[in-house]
C-alpha positions in Angstrom: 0.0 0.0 0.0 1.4 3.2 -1.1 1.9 5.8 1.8 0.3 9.0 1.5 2.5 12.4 2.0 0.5 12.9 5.5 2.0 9.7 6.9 5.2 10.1 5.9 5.3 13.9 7.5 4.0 12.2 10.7 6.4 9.2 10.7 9.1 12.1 10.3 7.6 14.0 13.1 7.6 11.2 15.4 10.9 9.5 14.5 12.2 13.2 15.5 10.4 13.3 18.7 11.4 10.0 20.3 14.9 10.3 19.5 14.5 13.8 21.1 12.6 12.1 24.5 15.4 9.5 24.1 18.5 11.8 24.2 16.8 14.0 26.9 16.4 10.9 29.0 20.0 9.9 28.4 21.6 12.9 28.9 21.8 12.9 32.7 23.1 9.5 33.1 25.9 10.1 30.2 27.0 13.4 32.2 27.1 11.7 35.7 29.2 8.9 33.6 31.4 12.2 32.6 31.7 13.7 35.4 33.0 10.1 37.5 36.4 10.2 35.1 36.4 14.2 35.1 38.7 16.2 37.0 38.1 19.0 39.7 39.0 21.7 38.2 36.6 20.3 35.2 33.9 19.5 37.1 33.8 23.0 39.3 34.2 25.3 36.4 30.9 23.2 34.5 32.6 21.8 31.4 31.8 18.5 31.7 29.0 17.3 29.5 28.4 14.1 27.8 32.5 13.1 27.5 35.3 13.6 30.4 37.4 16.8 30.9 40.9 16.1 32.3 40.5 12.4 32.2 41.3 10.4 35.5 40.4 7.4 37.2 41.7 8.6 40.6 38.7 7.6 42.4 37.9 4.5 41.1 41.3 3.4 41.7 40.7 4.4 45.3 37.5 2.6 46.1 37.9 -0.5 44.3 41.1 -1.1 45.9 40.0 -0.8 49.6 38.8 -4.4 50.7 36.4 -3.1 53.0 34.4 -1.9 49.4 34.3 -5.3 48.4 33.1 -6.9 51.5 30.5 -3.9 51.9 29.7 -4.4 48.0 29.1 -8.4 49.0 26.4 -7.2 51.7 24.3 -5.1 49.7 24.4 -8.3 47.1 23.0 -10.7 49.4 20.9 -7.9 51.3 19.2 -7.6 48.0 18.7 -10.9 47.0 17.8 -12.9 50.6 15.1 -9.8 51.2 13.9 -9.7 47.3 13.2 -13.6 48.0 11.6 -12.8 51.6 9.3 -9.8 50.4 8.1 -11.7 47.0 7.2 -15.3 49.3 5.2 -13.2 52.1 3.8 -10.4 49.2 3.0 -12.7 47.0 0.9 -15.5 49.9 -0.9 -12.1 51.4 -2.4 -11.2 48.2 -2.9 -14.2 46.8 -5.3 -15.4 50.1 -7.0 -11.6 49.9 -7.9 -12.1 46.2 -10.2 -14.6 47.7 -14.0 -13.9 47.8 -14.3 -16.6 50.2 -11.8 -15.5 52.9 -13.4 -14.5 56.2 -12.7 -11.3 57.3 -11.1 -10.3 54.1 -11.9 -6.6 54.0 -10.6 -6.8 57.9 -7.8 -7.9 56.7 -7.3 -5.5 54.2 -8.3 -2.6 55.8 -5.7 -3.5 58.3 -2.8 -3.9 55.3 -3.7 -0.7 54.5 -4.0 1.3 57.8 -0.4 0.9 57.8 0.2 2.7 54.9 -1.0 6.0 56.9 0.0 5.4 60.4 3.1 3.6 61.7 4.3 3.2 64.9 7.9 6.0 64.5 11.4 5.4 64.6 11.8 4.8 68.1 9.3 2.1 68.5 10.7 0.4 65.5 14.1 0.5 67.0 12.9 -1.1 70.0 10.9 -4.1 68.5 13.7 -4.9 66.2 16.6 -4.5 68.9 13.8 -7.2 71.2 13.5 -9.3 68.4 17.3 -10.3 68.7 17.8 -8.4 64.9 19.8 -5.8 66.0 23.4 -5.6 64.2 22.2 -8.9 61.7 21.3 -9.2 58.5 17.4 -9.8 59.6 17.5 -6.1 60.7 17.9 -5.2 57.1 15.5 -7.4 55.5 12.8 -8.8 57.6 11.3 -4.8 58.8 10.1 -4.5 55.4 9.4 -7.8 54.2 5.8 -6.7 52.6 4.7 -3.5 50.7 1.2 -2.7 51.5 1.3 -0.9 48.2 3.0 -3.6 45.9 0.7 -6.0 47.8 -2.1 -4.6 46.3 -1.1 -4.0 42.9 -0.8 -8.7 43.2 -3.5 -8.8 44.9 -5.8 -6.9 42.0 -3.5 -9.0 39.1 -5.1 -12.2 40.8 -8.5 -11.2 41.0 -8.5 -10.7 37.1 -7.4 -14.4 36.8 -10.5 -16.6 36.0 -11.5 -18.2 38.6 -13.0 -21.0 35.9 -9.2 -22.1 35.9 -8.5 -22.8 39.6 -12.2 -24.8 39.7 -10.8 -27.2 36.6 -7.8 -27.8 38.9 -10.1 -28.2 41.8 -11.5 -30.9 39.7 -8.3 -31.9 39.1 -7.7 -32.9 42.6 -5.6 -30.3 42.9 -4.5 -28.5 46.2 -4.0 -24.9 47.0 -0.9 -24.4 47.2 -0.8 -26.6 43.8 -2.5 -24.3 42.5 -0.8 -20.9 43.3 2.6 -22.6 42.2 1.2 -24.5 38.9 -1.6 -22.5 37.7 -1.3 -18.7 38.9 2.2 -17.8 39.4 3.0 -19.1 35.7 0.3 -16.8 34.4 1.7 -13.8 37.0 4.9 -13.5 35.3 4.8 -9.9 34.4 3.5 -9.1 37.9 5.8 -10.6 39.2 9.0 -9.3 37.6 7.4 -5.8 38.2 7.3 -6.7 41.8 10.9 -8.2 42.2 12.4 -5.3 40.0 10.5 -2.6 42.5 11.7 -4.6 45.5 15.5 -5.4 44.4 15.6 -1.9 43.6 14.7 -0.5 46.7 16.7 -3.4 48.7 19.6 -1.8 46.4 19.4 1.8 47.2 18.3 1.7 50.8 21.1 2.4 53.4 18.8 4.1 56.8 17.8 1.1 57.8 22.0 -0.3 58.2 22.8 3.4 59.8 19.8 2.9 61.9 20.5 -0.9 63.2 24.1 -1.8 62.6 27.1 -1.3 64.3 29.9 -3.6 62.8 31.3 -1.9 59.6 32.0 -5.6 58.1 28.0 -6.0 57.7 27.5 -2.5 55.9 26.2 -2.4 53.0 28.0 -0.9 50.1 25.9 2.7 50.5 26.7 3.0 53.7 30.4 3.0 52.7 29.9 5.3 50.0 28.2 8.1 52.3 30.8 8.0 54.7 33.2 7.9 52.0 31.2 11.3 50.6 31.0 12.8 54.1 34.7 12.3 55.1 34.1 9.8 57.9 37.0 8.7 59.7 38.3 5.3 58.3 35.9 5.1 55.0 39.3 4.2 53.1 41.2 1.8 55.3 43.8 1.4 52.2 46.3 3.7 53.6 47.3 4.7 50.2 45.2 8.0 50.6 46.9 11.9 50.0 45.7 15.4 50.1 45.7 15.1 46.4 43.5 11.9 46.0 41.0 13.5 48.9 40.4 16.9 46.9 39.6 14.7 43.8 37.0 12.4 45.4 35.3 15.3 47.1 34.6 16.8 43.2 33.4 13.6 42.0 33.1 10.9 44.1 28.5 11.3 44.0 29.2 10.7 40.5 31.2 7.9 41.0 29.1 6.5 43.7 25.6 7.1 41.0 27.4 5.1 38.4 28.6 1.9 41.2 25.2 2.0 42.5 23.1 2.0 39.4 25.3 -0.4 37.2 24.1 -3.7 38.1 20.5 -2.4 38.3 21.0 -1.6 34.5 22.4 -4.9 33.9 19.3 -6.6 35.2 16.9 -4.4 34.2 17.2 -5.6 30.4 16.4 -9.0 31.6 13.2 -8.2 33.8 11.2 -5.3 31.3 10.3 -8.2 28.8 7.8 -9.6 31.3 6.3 -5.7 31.6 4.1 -6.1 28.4 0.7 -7.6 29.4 -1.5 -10.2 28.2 0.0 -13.3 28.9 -4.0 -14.1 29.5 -4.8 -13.6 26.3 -6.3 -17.3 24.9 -6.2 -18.8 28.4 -10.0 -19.5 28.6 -12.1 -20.3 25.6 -16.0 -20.1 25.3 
């Protein structure tokens, strides 16, 4: 079919503006990347765009050879991953049982989810429960606190209710049992749900560092943010390398939040690719006929 001159203006027009949105969106992340192997003087004076002025790897050099990075780095890893895998289990078993017409006291029980999302207990009383509970200075401070999201519990729990319920009474049929079902039937048709909800959780796992200022004490169990803001703040033995000069200071004080951005938002790149595939609805599509 031959294209009329209106469509080819409009696929001009809208070529133009998404590689427009696209560069705009880039920008910022290729300037932080600049400004992490810029120098001072660079950086201070504003000159540092999309591509390095006075090219240096001073601070990298500095941080990735201080052990206490890597062990700090090795925290935040299995932080992430032991608390991704703790949050999705209980997030995923609350909303699945309130998708259920049949469960007694079910708007009790989510009224109750939800009351928590306006009124919590404060910082103290936290503090005090987790320091009873034996978590204090352990990994379980870090990742049992927070180990469901009212908000991403509802987002699953509104994904199950769209599932037809004509498929769990088949398996019913079927002989199968509940918990056959959930892990046979429902969490293969959850997929992009799901990745949502572990992307949003590893993500926030990643990037949160209050709750390991708040409840730790040992700097071996830090996680890798925590060793980055003392390393931005100046704290007193942040680089146990020895190696470090007046020099090498005044360099990672004009770029080490760049360098930090860049450490700290890598590996969530790297993932991401894998994990926005599953984004795209309609995995339902063609599940039930008649």
């Amino acid at each position: 079919m031959k294209e009329s001159i209106q469509y080819k203006i409009f696929r001009v027009f809208n070529v133009t503006l998404l590689i427009l949105i696209v560069a705009l969106t880039f920008y910022p992340f290729l300037n932080i990347v600049a400004q992490s192997f810029s120098s001072e003087a660079n950086i201070n004076a504003g000159k540092v765009n999309i591509w390095p002025k006075g090219f240096n790897i001073d601070t990298y050099k500095i941080i990735v050879k201080d052990r206490m990075f890597w062990i700090n780095y090795k925290n935040t890893v299995v932080y992430t991953v032991v608390g991704t895998a703790i949050q999705m289990v209980m997030t995923t078993m609350f909303a699945y049982a309130l998708s259920k017409k049949r469960l007694m006291g079910r708007e009790f029980f989510t009224m109750f989810a939800v009351f928590t999302m306006f009124f919590g207990g404060g910082l103290i009383p936290n503090y005090v429960l987790v320091k009873s509970l034996g978590f204090g200075n352990t990994m379980w401070a870090i990742v049992v606190p927070g180990a469901i999201s009212v908000f991403n519990m509802l987002i699953m729990k509104t994904f199950f209710q769209n599932i037809p319920e004509e498929l769990e009474e088949a398996a019913i049929m079927d002989g199968s049992s509940t918990y056959g079902i959930l892990l046979k039937i429902v969490l293969p048709l959850s997929l992009p749900v799901i990745a949502t909800m572990i992307l949003f959780y590893s993500v926030g796992n990643w990037n949160s560092w209050f709750p390991a200022f708040i409840y730790l004490n040992d700097k071996e169990l830090f996680p890798v943010q925590i060793y980055l803001r003392n390393l931005i703040k100046g704290a007193e033995g942040s680089l146990s390398s020895g190696a470090t000069s007046a020099d090498n200071l005044t360099q990672i004080s004009a770029n080490i939040k760049a360098v930090t951005m860049v450490l700290t938002v890598l590996p969530i790149l790297c993932v991401y690719p894998y994990v926005q595939k599953y984004f795209v609805s309609g995995v339902m599509l063609g599940s039930v006929k008649g």
